[in-house]
C-alpha positions as CSV (number, residue, x, y, z in Angstrom):
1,X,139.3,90.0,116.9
2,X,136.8,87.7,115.6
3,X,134.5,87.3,112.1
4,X,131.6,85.7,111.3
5,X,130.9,83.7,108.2
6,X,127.6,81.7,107.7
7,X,128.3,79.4,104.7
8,X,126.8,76.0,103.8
9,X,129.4,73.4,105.0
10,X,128.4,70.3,102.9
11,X,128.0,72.3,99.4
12,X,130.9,72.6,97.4
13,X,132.6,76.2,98.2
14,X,131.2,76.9,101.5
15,X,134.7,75.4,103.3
16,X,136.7,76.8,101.1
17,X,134.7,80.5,101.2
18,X,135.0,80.1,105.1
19,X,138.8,80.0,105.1
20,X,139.2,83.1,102.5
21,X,136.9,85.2,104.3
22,X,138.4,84.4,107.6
23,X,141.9,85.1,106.3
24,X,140.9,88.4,104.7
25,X,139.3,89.1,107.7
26,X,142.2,88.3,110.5
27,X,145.1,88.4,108.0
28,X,146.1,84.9,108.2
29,X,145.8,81.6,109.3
30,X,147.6,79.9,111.9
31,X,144.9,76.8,113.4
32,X,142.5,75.6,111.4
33,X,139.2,73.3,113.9
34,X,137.2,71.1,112.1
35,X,133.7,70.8,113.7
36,X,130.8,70.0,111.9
37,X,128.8,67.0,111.7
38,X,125.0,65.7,111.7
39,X,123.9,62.6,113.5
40,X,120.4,60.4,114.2
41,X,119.8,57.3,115.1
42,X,118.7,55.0,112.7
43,X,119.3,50.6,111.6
44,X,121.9,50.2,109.4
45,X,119.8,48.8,106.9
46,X,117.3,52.0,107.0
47,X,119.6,54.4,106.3
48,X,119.3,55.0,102.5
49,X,122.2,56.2,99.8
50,X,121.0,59.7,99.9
51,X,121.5,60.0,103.6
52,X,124.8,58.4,103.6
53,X,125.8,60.9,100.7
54,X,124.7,63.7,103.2
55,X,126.3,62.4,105.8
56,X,129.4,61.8,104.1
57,X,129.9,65.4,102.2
58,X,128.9,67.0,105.6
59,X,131.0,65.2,108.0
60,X,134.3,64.2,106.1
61,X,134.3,66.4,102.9
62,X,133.8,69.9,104.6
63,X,136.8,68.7,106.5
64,X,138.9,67.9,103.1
65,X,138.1,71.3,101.5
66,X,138.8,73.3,104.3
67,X,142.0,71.8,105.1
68,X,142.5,71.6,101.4
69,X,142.3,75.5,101.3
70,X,143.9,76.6,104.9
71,X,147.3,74.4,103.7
72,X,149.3,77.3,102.0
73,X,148.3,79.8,105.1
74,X,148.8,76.8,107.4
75,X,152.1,76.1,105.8
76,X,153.5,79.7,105.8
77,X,152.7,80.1,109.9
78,X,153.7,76.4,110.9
79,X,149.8,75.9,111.9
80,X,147.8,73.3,113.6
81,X,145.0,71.4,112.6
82,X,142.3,69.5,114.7
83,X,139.5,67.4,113.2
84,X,136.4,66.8,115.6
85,X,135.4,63.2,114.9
86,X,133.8,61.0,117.8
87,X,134.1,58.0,119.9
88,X,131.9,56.4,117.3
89,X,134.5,56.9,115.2
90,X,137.1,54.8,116.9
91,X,133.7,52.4,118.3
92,X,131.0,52.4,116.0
93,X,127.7,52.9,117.5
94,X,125.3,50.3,115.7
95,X,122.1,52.8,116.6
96,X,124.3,55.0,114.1
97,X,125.9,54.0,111.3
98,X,126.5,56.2,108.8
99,X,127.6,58.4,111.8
100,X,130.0,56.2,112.7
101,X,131.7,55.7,109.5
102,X,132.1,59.0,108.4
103,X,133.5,60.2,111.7
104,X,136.5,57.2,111.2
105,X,137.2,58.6,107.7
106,X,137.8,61.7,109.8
107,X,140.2,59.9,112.1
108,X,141.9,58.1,108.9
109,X,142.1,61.7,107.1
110,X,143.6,63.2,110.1
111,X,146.7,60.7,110.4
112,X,147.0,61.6,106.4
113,X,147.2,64.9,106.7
114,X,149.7,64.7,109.8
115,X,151.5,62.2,107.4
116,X,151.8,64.1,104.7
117,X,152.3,68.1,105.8
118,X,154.1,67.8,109.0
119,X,157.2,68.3,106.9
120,X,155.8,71.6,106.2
121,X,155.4,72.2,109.8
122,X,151.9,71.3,110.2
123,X,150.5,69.4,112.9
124,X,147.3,68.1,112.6
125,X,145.2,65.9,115.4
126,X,141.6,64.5,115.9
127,X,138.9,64.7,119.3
128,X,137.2,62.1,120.2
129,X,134.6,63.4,122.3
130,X,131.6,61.1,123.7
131,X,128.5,62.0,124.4
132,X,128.5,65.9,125.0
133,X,125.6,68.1,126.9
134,X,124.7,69.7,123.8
135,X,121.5,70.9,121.5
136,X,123.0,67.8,119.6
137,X,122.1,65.8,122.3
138,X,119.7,67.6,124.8
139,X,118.0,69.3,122.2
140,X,113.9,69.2,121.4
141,X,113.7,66.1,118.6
142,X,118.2,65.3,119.7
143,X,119.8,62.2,120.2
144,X,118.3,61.6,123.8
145,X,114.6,61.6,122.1
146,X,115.5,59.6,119.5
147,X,116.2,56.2,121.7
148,X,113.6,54.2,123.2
149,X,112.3,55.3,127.1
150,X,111.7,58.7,128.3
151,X,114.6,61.5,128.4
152,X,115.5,61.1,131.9
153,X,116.2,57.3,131.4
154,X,117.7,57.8,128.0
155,X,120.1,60.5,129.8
156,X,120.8,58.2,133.0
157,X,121.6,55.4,130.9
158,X,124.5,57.1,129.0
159,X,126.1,58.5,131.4
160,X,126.5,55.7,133.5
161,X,128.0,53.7,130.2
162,X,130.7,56.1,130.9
163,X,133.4,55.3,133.9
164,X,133.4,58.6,134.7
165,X,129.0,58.3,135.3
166,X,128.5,61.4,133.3
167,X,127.9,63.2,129.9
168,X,131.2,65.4,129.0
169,X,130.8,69.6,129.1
170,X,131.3,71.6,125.9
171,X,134.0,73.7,127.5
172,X,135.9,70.4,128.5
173,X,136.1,69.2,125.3
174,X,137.4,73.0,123.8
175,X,139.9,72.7,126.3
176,X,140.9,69.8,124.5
177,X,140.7,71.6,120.9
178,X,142.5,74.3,122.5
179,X,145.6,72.7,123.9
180,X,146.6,70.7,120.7
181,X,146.0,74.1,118.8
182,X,148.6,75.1,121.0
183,X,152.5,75.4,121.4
184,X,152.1,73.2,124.4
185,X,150.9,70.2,122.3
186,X,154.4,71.0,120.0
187,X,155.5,67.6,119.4
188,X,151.8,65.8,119.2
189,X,150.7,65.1,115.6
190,X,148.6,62.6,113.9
191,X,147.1,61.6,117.2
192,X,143.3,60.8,118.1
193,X,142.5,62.3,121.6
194,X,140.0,60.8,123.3
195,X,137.9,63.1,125.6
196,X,135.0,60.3,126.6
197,X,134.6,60.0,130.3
198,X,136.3,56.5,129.9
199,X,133.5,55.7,127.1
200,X,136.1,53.4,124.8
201,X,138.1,50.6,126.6
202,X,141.0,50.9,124.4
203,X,144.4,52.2,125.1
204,X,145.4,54.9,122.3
């Protein structure tokens, strides 16, 4: 069974409207997936106060107020959380910024939330996906056009910054989502699962 909702993620009440309706709709709430989140390239010292305002109540507030209203329908079924953020966010990417930062507050907000509500049998985890074959990035006007050189060379270049000399599929990073929304992931909380291709040398 499935329902659709189109709200406006970044406004005040479209979160929040997203969880009621999809409760009314299903009759509860047991996982709750974070995914939203605008990107571009820019210098850090272009990117003016109004952008990082967008940036900021699109990328880490639509995650507070929806996890902010899921909690009591969350807490009655023992759900899971998961918070998209990005490699950026563990590595910021100097072409993006703003980007970057919001997408650590997501991280930081995750380990919070795992913190504070897995007494109440929540678990709640973060993605770190890297570059993904998406619109976001394969897109007419995407990430891929917005660097210097043509598409191809753009496109050959990041994938071979990976180890694994590619650009991740959507579907493997849903299997990601998918598992830690799981009762296989049981005992994983406040974590921040990578799903790069190798893209950040650290070990977490």
């Amino acid at each position: 069974e499935t329902a659709h909702v189109q709200v406006d993620l970044a406004r005040r009440g479209g979160p929040e409207r997203a969880v009621s309706d999809a409760v009314a709709a299903l009759g509860g709430l047991d996982v709750l997936v974070n995914n939203a989140g605008v990107a571009r390239q820019a210098r850090f010292e272009e990117v003016a106060d109004d952008e990082w305002d967008a940036y900021w109540h699109l990328n880490v507030m639509s995650y507070v107020r929806a996890i902010r209203a899921a909690l009591s329908h969350l807490r009655a079924n023992r759900g899971a959380i998961v918070n998209v953020s990005s490699t950026a966010g563990k590595r910021p990417s100097t072409g993006m910024p703003h980007y970057s930062v919001t997408k650590a507050a997501v991280l930081s907000l995750s380990r919070l939330v795992a913190d504070l509500y897995g007494q109440d049998g929540i678990r709640c985890n973060a993605v770190t996906p890297g570059p993904t074959a998406t619109e976001a990035w394969l897109g007419e006007g995407g990430l891929a056009d917005q660097q210097a050189g043509s598409r191809e060379d753009v496109l050959a270049r990041v994938a071979a910054g990976r180890p694994l000399g590619r650009l991740a599929r959507a579907e493997e990073i849903a299997a990601v989502v998918v598992f830690l929304c799981s009762e296989r992931s049981s005992y994983v909380t406040g974590a921040a699962w990578s799903a790069d291709g190798g893209t950040v040398p650290i070990i977490v």
